[in-house]
OpenMM code with the backbone's topology and positions (N, CA, C; nanometers):
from openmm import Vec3, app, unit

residues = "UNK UNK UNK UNK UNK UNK UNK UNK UNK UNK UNK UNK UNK UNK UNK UNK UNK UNK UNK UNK UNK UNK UNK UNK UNK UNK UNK UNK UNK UNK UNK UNK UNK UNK UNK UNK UNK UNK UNK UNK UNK UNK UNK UNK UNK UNK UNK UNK UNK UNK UNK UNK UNK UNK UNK UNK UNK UNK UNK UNK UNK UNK UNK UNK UNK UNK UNK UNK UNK UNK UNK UNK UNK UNK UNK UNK UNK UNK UNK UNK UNK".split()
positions = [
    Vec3(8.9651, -0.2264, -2.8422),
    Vec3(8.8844, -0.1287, -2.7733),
    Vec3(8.8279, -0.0274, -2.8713),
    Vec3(8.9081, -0.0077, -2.9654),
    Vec3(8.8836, 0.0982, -3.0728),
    Vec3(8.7351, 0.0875, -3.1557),
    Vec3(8.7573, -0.0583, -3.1840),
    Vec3(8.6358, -0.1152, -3.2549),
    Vec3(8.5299, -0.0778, -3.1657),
    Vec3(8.5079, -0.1513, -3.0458),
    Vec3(8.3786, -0.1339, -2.9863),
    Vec3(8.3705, -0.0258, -2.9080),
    Vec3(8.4102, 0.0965, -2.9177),
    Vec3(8.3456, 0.2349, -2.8972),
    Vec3(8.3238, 0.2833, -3.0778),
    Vec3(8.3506, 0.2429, -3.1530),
    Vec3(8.3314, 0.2652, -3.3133),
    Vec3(8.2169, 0.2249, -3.3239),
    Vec3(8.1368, 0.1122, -3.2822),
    Vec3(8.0580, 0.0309, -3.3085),
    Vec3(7.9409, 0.0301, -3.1677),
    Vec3(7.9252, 0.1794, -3.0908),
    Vec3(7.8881, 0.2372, -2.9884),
    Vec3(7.8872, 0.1336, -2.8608),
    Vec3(7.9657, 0.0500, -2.8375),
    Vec3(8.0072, 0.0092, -2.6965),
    Vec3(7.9976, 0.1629, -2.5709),
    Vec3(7.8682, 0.1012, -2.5075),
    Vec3(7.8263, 0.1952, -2.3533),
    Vec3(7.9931, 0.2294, -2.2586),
    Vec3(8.0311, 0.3563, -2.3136),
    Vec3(8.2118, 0.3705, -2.2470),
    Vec3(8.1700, 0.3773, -2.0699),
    Vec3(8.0443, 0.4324, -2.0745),
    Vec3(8.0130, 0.3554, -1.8796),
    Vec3(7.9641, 0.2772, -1.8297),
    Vec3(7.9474, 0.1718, -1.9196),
    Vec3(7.8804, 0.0613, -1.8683),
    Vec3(7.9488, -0.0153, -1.7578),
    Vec3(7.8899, -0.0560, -1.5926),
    Vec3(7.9472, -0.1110, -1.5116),
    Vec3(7.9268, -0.2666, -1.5035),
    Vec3(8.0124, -0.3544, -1.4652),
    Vec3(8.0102, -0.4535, -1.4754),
    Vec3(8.0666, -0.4981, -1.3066),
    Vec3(8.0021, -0.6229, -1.2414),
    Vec3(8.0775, -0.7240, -1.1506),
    Vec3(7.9615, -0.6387, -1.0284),
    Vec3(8.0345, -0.7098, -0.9020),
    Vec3(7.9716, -0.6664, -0.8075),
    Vec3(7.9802, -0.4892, -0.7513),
    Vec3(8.1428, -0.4701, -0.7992),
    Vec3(8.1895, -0.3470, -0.7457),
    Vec3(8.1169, -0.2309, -0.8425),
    Vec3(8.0542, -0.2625, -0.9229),
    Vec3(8.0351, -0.1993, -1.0285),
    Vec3(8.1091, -0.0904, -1.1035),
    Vec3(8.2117, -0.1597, -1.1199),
    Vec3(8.3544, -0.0500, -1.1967),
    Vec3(8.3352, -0.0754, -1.3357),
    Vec3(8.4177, 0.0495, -1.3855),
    Vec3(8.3797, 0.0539, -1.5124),
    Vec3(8.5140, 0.0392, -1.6006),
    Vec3(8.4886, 0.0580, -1.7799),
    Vec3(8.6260, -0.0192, -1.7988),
    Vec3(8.7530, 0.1027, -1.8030),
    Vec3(8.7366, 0.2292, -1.7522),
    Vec3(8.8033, 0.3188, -1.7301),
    Vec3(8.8757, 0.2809, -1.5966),
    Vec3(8.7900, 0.2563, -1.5168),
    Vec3(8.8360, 0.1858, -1.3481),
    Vec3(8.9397, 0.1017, -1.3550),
    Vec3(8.9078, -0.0110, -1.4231),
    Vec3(9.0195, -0.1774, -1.4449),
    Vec3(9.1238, -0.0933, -1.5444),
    Vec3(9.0878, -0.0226, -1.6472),
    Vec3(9.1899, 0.0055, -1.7425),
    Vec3(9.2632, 0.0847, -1.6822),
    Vec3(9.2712, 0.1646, -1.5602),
    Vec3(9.3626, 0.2350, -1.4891),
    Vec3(9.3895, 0.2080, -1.3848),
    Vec3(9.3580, 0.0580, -1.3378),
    Vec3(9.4071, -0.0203, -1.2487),
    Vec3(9.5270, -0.0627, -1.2307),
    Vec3(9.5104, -0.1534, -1.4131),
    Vec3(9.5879, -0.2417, -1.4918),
    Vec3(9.7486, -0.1563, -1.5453),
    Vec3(9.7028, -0.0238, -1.5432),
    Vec3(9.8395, 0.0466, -1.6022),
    Vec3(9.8294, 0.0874, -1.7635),
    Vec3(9.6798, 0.0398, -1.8622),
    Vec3(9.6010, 0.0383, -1.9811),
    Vec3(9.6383, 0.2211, -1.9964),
    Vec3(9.7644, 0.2844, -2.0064),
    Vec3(9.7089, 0.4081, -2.0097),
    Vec3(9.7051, 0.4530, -2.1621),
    Vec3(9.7066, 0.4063, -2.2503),
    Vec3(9.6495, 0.4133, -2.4011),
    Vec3(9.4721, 0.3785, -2.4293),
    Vec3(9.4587, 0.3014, -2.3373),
    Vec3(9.3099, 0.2676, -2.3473),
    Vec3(9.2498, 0.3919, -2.2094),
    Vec3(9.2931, 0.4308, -2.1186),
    Vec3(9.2356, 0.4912, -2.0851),
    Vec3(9.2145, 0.6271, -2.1194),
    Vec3(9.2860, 0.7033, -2.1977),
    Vec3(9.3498, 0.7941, -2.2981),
    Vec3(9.1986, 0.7882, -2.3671),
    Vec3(9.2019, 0.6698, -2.4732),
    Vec3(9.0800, 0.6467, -2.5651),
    Vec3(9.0063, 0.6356, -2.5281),
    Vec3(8.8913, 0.5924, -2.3627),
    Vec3(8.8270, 0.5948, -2.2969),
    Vec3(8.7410, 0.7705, -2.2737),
    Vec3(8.8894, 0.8495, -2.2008),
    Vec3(8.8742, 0.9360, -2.1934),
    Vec3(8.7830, 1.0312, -2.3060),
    Vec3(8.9018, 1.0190, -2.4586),
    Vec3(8.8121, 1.0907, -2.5430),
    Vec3(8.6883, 1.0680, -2.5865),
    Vec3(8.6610, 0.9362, -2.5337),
    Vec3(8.4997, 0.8863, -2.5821),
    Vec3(8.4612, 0.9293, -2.4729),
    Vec3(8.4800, 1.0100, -2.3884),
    Vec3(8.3366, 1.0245, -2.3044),
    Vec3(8.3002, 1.0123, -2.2157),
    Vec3(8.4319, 0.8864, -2.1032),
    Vec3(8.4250, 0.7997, -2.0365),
    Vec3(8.3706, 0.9275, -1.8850),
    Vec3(8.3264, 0.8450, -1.8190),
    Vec3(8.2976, 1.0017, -1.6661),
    Vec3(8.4163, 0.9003, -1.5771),
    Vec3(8.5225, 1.0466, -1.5720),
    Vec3(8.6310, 0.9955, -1.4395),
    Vec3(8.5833, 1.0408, -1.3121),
    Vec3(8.4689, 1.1092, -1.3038),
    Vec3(8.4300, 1.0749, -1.1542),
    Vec3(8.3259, 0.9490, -1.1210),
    Vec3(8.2946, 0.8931, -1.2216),
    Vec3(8.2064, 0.8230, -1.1665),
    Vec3(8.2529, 0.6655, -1.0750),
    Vec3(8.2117, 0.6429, -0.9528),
    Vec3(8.2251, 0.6112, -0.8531),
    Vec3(8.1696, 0.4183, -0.8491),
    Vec3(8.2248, 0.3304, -0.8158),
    Vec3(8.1582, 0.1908, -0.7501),
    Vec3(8.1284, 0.2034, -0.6470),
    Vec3(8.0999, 0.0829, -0.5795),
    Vec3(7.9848, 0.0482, -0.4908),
    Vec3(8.1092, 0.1120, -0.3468),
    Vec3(8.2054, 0.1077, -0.3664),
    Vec3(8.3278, 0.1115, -0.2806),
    Vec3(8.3667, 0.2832, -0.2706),
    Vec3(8.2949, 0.3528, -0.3547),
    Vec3(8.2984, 0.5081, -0.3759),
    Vec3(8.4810, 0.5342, -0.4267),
    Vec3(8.5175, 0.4524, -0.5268),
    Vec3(8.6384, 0.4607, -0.5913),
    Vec3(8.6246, 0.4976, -0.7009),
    Vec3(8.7061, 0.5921, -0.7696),
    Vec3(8.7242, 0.6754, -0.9073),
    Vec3(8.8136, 0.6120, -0.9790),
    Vec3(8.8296, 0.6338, -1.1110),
    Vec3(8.9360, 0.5720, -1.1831),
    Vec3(9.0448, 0.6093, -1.1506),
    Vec3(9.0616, 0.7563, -1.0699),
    Vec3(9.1965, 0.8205, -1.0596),
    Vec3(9.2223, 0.6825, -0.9178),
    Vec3(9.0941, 0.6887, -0.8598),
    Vec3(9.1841, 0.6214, -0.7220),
    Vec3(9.2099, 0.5108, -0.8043),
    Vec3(9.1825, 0.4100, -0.8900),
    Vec3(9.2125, 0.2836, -0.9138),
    Vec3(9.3930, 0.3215, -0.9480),
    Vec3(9.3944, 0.4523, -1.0477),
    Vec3(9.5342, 0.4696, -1.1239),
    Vec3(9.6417, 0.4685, -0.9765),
    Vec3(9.5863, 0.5625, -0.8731),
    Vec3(9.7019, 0.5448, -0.7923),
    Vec3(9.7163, 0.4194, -0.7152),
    Vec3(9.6072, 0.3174, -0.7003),
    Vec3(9.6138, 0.1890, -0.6215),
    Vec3(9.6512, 0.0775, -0.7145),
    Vec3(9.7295, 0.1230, -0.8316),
    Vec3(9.6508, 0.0099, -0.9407),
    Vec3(9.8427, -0.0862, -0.9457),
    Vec3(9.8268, -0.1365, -1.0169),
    Vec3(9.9832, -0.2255, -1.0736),
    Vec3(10.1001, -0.1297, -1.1363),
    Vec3(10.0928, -0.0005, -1.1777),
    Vec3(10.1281, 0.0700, -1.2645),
    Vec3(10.0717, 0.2121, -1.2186),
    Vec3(10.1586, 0.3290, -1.1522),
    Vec3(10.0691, 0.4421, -1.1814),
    Vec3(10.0816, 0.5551, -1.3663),
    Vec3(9.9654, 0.5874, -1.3772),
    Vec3(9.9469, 0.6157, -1.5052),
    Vec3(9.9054, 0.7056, -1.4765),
    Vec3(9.9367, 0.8201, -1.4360),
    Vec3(9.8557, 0.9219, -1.3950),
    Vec3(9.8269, 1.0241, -1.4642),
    Vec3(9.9690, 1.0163, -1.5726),
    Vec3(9.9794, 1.1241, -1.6828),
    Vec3(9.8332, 1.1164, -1.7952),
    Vec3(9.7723, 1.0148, -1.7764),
    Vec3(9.6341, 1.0310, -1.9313),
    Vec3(9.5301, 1.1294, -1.8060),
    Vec3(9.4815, 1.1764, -1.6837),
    Vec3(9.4667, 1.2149, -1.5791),
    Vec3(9.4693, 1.3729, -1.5811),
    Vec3(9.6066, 1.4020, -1.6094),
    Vec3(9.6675, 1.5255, -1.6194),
    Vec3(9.5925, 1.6583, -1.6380),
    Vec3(9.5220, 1.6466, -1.7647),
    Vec3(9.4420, 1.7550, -1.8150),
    Vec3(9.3278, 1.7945, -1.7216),
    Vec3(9.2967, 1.6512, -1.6821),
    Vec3(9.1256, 1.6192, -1.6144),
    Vec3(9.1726, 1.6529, -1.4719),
    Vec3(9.3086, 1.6491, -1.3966),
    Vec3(9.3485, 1.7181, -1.2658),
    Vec3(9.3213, 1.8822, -1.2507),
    Vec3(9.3950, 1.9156, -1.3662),
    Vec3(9.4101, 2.0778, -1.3657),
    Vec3(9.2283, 2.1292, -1.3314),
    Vec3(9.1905, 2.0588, -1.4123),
    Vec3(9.0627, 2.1401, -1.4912),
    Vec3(8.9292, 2.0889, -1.3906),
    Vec3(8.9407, 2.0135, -1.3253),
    Vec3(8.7946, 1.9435, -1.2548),
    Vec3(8.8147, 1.9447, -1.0848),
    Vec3(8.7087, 1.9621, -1.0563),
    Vec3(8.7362, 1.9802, -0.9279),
    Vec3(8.6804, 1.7874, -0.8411),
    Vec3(8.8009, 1.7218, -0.7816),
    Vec3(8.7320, 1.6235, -0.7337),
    Vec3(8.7084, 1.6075, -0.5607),
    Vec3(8.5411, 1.6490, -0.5913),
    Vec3(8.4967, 1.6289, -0.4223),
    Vec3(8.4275, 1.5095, -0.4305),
    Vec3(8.4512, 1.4031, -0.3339),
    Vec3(8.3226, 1.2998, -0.3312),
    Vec3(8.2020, 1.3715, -0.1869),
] * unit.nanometer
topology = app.Topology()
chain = topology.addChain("A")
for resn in residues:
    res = topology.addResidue(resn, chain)
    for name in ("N", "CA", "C"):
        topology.addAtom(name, app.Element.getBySymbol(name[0]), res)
């Protein structure tokens, strides 16, 4: 992952039908080192799929909650959809 945000990989680029992004799956999956590195590149944790789901909702629906890479971005942001 490191490489291709080094090598300017789009950190919001959406992919599939739902159009989630790799912050979404990576905090699905329980990825909370990649979503960590996501984060500092830039990644937008509000931004929403076709289903109006956030990465936070993927973290709490996901295989793994990871909520702690989250933490900073709870205190500090306000999330209204």
């Amino acid at each position: 992952m490191q490489m291709l945000l080094d090598y300017g990989a789009e950190v919001n680029a959406t992919f599939a039908t739902l159009e989630t992004t790799a912050l979404m799956t990576s905090s699905f999956h329980g990825h909370s080192q990649i979503v960590r590195m996501l984060l500092d590149h830039g990644a937008n944790a509000k931004a929403v799929d076709t289903q109006g789901s956030t990465a936070l909702g993927y973290a709490f629906g996901g295989s793994v909650n990871i909520l702690h890479p989250f933490n900073g971005l709870l205190s500090r942001t306000t999330w209204v959809n």
